[in-house]
C-alpha positions as CSV (number, residue, x, y, z in Angstrom):
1,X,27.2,36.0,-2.3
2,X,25.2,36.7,0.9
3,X,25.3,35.3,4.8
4,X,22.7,32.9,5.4
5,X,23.0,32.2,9.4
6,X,26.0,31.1,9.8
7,X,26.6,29.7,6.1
8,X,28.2,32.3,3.2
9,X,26.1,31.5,-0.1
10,X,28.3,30.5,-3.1
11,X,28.2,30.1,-6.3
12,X,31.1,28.4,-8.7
13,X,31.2,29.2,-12.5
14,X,34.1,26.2,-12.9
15,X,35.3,26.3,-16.5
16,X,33.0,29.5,-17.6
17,X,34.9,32.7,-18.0
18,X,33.4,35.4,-16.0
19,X,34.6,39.1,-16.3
20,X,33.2,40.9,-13.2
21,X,29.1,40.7,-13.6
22,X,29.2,39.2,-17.5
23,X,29.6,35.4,-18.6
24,X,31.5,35.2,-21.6
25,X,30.3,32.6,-24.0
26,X,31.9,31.5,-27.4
27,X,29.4,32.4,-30.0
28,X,30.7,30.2,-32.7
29,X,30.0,27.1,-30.3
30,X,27.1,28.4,-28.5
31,X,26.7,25.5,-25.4
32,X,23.0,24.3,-24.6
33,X,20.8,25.9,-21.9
34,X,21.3,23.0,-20.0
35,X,24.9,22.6,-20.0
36,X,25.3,25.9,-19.6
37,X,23.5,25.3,-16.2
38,X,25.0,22.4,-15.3
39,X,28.6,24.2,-15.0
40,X,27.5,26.2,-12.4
41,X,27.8,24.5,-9.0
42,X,26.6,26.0,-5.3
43,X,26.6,25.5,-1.7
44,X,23.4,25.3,-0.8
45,X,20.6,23.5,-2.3
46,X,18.0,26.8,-1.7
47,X,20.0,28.2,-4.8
48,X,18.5,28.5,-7.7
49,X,19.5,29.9,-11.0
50,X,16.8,31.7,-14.0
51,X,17.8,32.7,-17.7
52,X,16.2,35.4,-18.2
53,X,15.5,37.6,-21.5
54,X,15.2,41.7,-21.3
55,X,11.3,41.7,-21.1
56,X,12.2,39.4,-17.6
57,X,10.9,35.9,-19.6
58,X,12.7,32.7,-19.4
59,X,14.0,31.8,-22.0
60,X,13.2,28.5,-24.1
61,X,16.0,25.5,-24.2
62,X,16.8,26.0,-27.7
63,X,17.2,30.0,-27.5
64,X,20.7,31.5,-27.4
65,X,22.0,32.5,-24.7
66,X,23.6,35.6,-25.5
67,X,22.3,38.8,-24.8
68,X,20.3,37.7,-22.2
69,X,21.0,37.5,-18.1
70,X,21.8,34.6,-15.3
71,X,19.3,35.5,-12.2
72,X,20.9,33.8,-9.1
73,X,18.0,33.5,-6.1
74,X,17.8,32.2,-3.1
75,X,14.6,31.0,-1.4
76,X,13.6,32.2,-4.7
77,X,14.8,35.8,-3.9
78,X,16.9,37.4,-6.5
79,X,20.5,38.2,-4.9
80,X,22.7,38.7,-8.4
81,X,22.8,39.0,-11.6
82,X,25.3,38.0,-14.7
83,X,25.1,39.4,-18.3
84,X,25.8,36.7,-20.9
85,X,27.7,38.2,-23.5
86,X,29.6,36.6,-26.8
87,X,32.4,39.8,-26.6
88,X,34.1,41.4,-23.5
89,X,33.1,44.8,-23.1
90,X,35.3,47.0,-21.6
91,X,33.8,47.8,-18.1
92,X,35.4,49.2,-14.1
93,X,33.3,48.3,-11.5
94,X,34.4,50.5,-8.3
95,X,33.9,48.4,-4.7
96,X,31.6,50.2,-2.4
97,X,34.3,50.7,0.2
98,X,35.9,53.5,-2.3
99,X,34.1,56.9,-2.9
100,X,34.4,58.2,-6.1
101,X,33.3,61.4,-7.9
102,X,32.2,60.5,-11.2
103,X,32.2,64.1,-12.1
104,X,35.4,65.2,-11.3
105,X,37.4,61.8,-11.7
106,X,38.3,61.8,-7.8
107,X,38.7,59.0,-5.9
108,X,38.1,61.0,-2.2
109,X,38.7,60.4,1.4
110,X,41.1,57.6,2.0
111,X,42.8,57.2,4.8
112,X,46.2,58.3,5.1
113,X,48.4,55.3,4.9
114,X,46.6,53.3,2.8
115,X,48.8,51.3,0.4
116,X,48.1,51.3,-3.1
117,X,47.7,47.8,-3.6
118,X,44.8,48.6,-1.3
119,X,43.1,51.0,-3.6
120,X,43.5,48.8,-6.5
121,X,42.1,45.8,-4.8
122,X,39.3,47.5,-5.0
123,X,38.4,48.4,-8.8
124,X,37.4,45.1,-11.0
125,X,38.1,45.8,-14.5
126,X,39.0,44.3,-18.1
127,X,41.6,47.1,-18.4
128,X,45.1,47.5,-17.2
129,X,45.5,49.4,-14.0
130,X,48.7,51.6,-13.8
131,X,49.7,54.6,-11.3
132,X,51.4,58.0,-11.7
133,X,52.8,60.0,-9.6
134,X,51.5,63.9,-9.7
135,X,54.8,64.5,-12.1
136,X,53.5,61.7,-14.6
137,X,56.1,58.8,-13.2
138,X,54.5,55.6,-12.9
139,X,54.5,54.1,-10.0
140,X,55.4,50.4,-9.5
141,X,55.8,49.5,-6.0
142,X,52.2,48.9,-4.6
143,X,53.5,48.7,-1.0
144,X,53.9,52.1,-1.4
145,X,51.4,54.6,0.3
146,X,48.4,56.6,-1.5
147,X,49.7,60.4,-1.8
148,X,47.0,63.2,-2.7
149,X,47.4,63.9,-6.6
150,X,48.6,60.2,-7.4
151,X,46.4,59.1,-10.7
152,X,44.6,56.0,-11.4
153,X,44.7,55.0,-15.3
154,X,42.9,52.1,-16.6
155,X,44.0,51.3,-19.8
156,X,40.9,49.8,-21.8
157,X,40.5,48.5,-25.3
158,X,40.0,52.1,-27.2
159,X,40.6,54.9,-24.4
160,X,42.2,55.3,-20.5
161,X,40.3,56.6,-18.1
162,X,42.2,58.4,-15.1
163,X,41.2,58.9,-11.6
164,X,43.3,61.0,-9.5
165,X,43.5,60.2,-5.6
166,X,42.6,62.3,-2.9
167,X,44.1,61.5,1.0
168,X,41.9,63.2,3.7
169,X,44.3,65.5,5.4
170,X,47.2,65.3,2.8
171,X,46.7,68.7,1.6
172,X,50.3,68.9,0.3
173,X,50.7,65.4,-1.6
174,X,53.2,64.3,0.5
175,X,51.2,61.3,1.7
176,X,51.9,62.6,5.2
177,X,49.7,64.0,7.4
178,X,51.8,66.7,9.7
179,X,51.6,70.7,10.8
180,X,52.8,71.4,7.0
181,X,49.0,70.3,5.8
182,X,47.5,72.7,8.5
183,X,49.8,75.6,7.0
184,X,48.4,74.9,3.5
185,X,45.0,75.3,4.9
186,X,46.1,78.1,6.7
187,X,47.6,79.7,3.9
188,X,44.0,78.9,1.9
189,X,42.0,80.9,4.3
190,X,44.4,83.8,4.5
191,X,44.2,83.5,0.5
192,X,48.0,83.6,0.6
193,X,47.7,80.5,-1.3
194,X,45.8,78.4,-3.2
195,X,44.4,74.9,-3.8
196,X,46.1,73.4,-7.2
197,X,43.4,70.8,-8.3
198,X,40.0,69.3,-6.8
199,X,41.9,66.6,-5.5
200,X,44.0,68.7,-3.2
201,X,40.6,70.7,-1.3
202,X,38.7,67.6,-1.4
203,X,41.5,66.3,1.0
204,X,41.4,69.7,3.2
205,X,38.0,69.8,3.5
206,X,37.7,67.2,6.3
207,X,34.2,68.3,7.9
208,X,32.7,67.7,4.4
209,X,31.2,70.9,3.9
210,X,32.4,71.8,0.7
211,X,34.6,75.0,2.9
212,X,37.9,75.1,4.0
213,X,37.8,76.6,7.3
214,X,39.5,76.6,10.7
215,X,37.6,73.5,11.7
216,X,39.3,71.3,8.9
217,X,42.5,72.6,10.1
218,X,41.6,71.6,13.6
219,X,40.8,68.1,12.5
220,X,44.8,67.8,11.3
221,X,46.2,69.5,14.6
222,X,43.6,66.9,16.5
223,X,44.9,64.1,14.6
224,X,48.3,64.9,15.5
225,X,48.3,65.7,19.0
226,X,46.1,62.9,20.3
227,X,45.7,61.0,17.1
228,X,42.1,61.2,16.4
229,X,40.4,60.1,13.3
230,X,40.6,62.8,10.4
């Protein structure tokens, strides 16, 4: 969970089913308070675990379980949190290390040769992950690398949500970064040609500014001459 000194804090849910940040429980053999409890092992003895209700009370030994939430503290300090549910809703959890924009569906600035296995190491979810190509194809070899207009779809249990995939510099979907990126943003500037999708400027515009101008193609030439960061 957390670094304490030199000791990681851990928790162990043994036998429970957990599904991301929700315990899922069984409601037509609803377990006790206490044995619920006692499946739930740790590594340090400043642990300490609450059932808690929505108005933040604990709850009795005889009340149900479900619908309410596991507090996890430590030196009696809340560090997580579990939902106790009797169904598995459908949920994605993204890991901090990915941006996304919610709004547009993007996941933005990954590195150029980042392997897709990488990417989807990265989202927990109930659903199904799968990957397509920008032509629709799906894409099964996760050693493969992350190319700008690539789409994430998680298959969940009444709908898919897609992501599509944008690779800082790979302004041409390649999954390359070379002089044929800094002639697409070339081209943009001289309005000889234009971005196709979101996905495709967010990966040209490499100062973050929300422009694509000379200094993002700079960045790519940089890159490739004396192989500084993007």
């Amino acid at each position: 969970i957390e670094l304490d000194s030199f000791n990681i804090l851990t928790i162990s849910f043994n036998d429970l089913e957990v599904k991301g940040k929700r315990i899922i429980i069984d409601s037509t053999s609803e377990i006790s308070k206490e044995l619920f409890l006692s499946k739930i092992s740790k590594n340090n003895d400043n642990i300490t675990f609450k059932i808690l209700n929505e108005d933040n009370n604990e709850i009795g030994s005889t009340d149900s379980l479900i619908g309410n939430y596991l507090k996890v503290y430590y030196n009696n300090k809340e560090i997580d949190s579990y939902d106790i549910s009797d169904v598995v809703h459908d949920y994605i959890e993204f890991d901090e290390k990915l941006k996304v924009e919610e709004n547009k569906k993007i996941i933005y600035d990954v590195k150029v040769n980042t392997k897709l296995k990488n990417i989807t190491s990265l989202i927990d979810t109930n659903g199904i992950i799968k990957i397509y190509d920008k032509n629709d194809t799906e894409v099964t070899d996760m050693e493969s690398k992350v190319k700008t207009g690539y789409k994430i779809k998680i298959e969940l249990s009444d709908k898919v949500e897609e992501y599509k995939l944008s690779v800082r510099g790979d302004t041409k979907g390649t999954g390359e970064v070379n002089i044929l990126s800094v002639m697409k943003i070339v081209n943009h500037i001289l309005k000889t040609e234009e971005f196709v999708g979101d996905e495709y400027y967010m990966a040209a515009d490499l100062t973050g500014d929300n422009q694509i101008l000379i200094n993002d193609a700079m960045r790519i030439i940089k890159y490739i001459l004396y192989g500084e960061e993007l």
